[in-house]
MOPAC internal coordinates of N, CA, C and O (Angstrom, degrees):
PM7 1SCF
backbone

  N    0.0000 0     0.00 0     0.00 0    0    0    0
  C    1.4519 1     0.00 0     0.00 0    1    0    0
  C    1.5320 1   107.73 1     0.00 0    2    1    0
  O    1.2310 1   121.75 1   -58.16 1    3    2    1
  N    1.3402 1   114.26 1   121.84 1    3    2    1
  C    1.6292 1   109.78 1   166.38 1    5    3    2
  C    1.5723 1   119.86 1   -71.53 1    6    5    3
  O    1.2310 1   129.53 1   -10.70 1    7    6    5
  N    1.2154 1    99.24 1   169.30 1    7    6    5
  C    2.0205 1   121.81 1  -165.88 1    9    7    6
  C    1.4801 1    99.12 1   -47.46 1   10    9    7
  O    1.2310 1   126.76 1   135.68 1   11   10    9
  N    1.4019 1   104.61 1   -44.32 1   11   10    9
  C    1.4150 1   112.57 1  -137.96 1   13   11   10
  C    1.8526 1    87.87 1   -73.68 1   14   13   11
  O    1.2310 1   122.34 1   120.47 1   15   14   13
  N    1.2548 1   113.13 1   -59.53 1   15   14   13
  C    1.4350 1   129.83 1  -162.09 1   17   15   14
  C    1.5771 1    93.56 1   -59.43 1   18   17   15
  O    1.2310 1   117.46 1   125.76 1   19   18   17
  N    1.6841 1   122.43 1   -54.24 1   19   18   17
  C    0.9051 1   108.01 1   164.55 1   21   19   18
  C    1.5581 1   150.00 1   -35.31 1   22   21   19
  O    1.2310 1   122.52 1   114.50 1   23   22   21
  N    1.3310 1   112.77 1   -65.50 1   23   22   21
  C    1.1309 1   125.03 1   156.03 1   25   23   22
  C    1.6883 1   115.64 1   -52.73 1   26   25   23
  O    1.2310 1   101.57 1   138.53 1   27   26   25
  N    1.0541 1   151.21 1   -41.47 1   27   26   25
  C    1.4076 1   155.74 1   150.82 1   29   27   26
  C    1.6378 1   114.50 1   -20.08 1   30   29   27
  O    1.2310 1   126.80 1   120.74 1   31   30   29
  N    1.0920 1   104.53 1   -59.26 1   31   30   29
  C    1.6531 1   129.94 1   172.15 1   33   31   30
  C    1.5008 1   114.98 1   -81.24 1   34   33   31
  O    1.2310 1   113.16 1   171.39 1   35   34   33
  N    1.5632 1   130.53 1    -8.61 1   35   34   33
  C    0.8789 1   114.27 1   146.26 1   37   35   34
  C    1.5159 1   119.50 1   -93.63 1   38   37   35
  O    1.2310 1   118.57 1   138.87 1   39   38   37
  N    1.1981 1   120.33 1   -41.13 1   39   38   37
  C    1.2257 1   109.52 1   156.01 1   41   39   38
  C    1.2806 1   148.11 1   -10.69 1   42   41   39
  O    1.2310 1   131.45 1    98.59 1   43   42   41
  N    1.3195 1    95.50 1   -81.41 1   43   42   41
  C    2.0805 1   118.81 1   152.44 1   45   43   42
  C    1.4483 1    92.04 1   -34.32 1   46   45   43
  O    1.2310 1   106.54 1   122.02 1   47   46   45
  N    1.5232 1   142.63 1   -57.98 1   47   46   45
  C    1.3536 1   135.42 1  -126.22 1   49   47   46
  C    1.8704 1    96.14 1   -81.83 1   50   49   47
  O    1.2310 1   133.96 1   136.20 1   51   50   49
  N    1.7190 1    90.62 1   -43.80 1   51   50   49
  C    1.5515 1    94.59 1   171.44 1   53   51   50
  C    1.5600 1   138.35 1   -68.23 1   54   53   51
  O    1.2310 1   127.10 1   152.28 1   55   54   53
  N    1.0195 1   103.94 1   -27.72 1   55   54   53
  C    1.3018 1   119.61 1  -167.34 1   57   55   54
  C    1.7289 1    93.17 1   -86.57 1   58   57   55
  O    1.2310 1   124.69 1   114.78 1   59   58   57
  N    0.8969 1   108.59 1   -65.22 1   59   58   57
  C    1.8553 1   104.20 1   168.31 1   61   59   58
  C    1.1260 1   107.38 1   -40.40 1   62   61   59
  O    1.2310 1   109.92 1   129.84 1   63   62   61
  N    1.7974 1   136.53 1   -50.16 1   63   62   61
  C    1.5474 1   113.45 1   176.60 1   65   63   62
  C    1.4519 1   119.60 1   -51.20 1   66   65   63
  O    1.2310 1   128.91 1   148.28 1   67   66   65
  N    1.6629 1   100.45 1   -31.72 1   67   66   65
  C    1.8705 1    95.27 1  -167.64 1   69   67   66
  C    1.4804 1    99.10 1  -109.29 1   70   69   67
  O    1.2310 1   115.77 1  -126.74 1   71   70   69
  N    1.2999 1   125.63 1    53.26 1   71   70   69
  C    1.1750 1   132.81 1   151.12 1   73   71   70
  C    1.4557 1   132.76 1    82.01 1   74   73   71
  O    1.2310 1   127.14 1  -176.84 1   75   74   73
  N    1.3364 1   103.88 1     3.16 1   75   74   73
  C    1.5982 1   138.18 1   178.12 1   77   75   74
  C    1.2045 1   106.41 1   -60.93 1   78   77   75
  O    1.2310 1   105.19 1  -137.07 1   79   78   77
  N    1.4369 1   145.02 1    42.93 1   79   78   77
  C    1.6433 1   111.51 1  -159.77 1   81   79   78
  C    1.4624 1   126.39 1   -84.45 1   82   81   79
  O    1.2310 1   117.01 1   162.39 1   83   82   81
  N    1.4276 1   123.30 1   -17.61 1   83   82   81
  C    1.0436 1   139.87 1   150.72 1   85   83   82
  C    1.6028 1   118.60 1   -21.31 1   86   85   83
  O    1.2310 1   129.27 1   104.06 1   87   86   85
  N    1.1018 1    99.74 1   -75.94 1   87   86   85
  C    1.4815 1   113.28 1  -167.06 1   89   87   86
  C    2.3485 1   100.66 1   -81.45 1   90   89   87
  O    1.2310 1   126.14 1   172.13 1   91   90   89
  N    1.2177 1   105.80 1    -7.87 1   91   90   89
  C    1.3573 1   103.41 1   157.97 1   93   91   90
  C    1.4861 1   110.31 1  -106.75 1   94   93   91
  O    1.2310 1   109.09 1  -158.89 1   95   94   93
  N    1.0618 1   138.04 1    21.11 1   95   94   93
  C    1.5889 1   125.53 1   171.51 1   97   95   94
  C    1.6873 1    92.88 1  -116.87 1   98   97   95
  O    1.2310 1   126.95 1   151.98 1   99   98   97
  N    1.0920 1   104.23 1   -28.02 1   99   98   97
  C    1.5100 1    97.04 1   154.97 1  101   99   98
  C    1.8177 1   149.46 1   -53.26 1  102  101   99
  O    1.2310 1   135.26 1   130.10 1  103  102  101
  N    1.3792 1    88.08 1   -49.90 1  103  102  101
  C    1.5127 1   121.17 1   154.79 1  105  103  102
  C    1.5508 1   112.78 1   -54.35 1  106  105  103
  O    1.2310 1   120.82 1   139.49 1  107  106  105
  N    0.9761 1   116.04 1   -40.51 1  107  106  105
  C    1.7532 1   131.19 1   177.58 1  109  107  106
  C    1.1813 1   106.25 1   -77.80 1  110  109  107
  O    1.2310 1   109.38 1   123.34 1  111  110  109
  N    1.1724 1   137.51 1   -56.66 1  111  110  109
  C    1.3058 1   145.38 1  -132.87 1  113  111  110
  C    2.0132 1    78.15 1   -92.02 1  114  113  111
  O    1.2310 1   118.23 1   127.60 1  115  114  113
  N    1.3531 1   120.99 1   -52.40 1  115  114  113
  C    1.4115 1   100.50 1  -175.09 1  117  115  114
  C    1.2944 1   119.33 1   -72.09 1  118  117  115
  O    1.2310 1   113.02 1  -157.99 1  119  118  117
  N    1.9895 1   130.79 1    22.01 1  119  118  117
  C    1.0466 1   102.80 1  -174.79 1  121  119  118
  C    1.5202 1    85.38 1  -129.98 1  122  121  119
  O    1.2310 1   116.37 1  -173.03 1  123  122  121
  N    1.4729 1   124.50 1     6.97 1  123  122  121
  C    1.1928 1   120.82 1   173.85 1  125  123  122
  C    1.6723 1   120.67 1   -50.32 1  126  125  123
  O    1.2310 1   118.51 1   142.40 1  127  126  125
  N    1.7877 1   120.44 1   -37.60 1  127  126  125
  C    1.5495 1   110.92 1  -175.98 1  129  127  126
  C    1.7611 1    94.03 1   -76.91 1  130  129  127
  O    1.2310 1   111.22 1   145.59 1  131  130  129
  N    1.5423 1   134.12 1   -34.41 1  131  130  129
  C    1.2272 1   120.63 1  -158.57 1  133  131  130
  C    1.7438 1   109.25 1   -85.84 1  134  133  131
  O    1.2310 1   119.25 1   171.21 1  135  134  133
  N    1.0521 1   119.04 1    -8.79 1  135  134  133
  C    1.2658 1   121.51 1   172.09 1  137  135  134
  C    1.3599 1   135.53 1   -29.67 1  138  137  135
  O    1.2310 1   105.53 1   -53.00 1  139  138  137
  N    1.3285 1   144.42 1   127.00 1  139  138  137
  C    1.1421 1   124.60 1  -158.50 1  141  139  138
  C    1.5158 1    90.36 1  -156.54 1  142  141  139
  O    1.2310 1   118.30 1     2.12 1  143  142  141
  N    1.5078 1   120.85 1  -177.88 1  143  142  141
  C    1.7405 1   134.45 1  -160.46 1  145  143  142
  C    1.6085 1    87.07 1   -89.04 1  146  145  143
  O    1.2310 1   116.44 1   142.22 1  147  146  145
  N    1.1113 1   124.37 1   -37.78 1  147  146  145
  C    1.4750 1   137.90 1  -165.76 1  149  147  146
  C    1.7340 1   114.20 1   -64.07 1  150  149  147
  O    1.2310 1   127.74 1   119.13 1  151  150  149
  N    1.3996 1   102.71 1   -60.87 1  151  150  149
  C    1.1437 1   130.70 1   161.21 1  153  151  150
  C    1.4801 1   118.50 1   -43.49 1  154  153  151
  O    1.2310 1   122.85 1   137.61 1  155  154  153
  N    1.4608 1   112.15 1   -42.39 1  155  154  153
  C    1.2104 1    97.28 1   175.48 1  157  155  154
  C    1.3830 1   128.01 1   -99.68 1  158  157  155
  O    1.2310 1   121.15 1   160.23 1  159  158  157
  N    1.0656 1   115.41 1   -19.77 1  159  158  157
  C    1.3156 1   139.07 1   154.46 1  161  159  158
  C    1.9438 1   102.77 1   -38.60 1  162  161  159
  O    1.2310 1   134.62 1   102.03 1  163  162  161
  N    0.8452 1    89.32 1   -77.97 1  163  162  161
  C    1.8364 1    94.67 1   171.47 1  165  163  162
  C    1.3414 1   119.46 1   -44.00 1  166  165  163
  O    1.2310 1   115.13 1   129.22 1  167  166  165
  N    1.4948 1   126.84 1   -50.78 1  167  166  165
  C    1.3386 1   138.02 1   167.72 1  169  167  166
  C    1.3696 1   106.91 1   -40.34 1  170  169  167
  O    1.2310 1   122.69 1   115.55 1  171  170  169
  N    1.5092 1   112.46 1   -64.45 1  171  170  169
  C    1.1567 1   136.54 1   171.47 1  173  171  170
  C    1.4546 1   124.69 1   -19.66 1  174  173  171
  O    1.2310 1   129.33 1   108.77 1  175  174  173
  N    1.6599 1    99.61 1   -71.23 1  175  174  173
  C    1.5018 1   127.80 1   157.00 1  177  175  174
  C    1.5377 1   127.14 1   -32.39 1  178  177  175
  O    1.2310 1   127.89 1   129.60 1  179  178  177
  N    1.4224 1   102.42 1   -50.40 1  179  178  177
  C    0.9636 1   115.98 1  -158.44 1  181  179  178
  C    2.4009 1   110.42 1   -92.63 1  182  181  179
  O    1.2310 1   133.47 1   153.45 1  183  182  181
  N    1.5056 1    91.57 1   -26.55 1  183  182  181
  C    1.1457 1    97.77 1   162.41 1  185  183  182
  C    1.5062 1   141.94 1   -84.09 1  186  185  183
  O    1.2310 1   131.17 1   168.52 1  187  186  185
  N    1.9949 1    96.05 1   -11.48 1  187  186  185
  C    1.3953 1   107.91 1   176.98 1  189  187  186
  C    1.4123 1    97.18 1  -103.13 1  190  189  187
  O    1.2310 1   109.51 1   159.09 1  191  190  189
  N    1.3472 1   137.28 1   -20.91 1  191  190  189
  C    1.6475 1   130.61 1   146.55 1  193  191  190
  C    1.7774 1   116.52 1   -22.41 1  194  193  191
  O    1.2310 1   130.91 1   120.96 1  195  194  193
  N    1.4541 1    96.55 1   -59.04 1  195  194  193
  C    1.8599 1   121.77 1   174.06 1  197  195  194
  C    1.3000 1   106.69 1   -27.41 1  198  197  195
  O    1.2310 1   134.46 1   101.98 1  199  198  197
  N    1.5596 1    89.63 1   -78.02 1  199  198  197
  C    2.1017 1   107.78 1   174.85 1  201  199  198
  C    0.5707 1   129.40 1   -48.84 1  202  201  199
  O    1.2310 1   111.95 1   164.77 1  203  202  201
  N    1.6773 1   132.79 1   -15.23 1  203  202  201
  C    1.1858 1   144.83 1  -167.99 1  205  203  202
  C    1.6803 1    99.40 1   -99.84 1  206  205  203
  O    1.2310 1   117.87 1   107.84 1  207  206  205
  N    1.1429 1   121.66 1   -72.16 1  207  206  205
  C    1.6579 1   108.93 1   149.56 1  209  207  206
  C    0.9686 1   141.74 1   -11.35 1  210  209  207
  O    1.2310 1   114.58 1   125.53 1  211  210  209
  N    1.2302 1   127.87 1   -54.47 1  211  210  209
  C    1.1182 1   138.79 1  -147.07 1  213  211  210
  C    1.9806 1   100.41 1  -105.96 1  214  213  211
  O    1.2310 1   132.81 1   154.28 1  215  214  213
  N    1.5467 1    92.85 1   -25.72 1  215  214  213
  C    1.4368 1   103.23 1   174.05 1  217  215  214
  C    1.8098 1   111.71 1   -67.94 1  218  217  215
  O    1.2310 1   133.12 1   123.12 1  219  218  217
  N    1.1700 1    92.26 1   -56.88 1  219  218  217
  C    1.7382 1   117.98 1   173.73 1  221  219  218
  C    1.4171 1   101.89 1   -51.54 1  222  221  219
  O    1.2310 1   112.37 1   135.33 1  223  222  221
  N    1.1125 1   132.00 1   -44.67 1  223  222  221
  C    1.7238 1   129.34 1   178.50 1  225  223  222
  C    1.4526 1   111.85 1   -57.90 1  226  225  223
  O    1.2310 1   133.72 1   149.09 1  227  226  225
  N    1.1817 1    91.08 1   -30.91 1  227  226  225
  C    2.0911 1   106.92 1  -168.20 1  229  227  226
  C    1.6962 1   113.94 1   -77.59 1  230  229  227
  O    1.2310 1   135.96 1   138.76 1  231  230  229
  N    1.4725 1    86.71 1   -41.24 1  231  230  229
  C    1.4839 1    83.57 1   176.12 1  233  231  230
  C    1.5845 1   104.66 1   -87.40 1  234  233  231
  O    1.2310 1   111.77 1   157.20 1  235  234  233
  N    1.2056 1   133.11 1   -22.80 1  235  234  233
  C    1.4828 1   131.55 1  -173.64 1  237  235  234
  C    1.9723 1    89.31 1   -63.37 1  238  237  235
  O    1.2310 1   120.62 1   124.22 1  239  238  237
  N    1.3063 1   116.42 1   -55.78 1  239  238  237
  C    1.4233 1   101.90 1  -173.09 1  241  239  238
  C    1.1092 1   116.16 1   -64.55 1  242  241  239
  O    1.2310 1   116.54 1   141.96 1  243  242  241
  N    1.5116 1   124.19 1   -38.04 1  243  242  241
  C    1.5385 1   127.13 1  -168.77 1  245  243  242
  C    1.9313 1   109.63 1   -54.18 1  246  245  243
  O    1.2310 1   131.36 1   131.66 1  247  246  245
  N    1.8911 1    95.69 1   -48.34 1  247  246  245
  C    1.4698 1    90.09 1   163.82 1  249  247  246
  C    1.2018 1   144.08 1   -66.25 1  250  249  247
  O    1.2310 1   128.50 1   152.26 1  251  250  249
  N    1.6450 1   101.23 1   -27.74 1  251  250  249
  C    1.5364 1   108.73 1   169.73 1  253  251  250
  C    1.4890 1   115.19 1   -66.91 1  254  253  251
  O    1.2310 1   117.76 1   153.88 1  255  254  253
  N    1.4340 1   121.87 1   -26.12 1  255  254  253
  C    1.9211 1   121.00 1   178.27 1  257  255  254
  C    1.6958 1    93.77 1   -72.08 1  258  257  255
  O    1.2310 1   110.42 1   136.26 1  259  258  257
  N    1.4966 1   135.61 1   -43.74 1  259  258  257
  C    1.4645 1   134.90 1  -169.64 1  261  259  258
  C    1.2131 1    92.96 1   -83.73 1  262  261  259
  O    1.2310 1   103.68 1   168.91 1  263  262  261
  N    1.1067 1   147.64 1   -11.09 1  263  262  261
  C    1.3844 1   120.68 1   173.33 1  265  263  262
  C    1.6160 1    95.63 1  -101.72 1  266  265  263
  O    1.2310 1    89.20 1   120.73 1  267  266  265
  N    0.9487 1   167.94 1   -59.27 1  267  266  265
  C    1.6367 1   163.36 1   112.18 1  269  267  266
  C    1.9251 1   104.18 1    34.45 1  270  269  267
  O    1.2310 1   138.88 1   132.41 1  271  270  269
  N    1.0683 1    81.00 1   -47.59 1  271  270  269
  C    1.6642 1    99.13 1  -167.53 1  273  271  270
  C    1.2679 1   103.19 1   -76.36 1  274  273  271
  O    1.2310 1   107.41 1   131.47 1  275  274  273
  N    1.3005 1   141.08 1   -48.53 1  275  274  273
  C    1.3224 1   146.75 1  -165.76 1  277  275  274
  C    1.8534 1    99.79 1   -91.43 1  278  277  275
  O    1.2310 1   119.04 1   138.50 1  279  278  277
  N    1.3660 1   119.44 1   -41.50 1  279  278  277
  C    0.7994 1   120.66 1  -173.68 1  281  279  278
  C    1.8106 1   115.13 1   -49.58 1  282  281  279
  O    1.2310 1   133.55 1   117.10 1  283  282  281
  N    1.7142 1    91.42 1   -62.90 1  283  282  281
  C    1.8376 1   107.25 1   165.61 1  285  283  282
  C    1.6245 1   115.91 1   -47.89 1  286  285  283
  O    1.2310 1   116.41 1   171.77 1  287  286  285
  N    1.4427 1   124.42 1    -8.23 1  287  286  285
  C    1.3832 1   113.34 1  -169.35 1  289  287  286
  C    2.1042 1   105.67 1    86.45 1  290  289  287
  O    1.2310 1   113.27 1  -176.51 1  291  290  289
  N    1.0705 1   130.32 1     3.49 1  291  290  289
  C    1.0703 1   123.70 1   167.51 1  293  291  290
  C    1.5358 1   133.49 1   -72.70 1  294  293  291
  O    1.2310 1   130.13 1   165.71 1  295  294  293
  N    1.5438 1    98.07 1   -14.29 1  295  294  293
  C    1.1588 1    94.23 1  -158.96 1  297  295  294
  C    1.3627 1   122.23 1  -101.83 1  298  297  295
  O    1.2310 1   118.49 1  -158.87 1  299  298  297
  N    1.4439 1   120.49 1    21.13 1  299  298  297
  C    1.0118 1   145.82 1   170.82 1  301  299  298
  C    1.2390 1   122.65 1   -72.33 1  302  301  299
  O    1.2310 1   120.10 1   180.00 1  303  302  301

C-alpha cells in the first residue's frame, strides 16, 4: 500500500472518531476504486495494532492511579 492511500485512510479513520464525517467519507470515497484484499487486510492490521495501544495505555494508567492509590492509603 502506498503513503499517500495510507495516510488518507488514516486520516478519514481519525477524523470520523472525533466526529468529522464529512471530511472522512471523503478520505474513503477516494480509496473506494483502489481498494484491494491486501489493502484491507493491512488497514485492518494496522487499526487493530491502534487497539492494542490504546488498550495497553489504559491499563498502564489504570495501574498507575492503583498503585498512587494504594500507595496514599486510599486504596483500601
Amino acid at each position: 500500500m502506498d503513503v499517500e492511500t495510507y495516510c488518507s485512510f488514516l486520516l478519514g479513520w481519525i477524523m470520523a472518531r472525533f466526529g468529522t464525517m464529512i471530511f472522512a467519507n471523503h478520505c474513503i470515497a477516494r480509496l473506494i476504486p483502489t481498494i484491494t484484499v491486501e489493502k484491507i487486510a493491512a488497514l485492518l492490521s494496522a487499526h487493530l495494532k491502534g487497539l492494542l495501544v490504546s488498550h495497553e495505555l489504559a491499563k498502564l494508567s489504570l495501574l498507575n492511579e492503583l498503585y498512587y492509590d494504594t500507595k496514599e492509603g486510599r486504596g483500601n
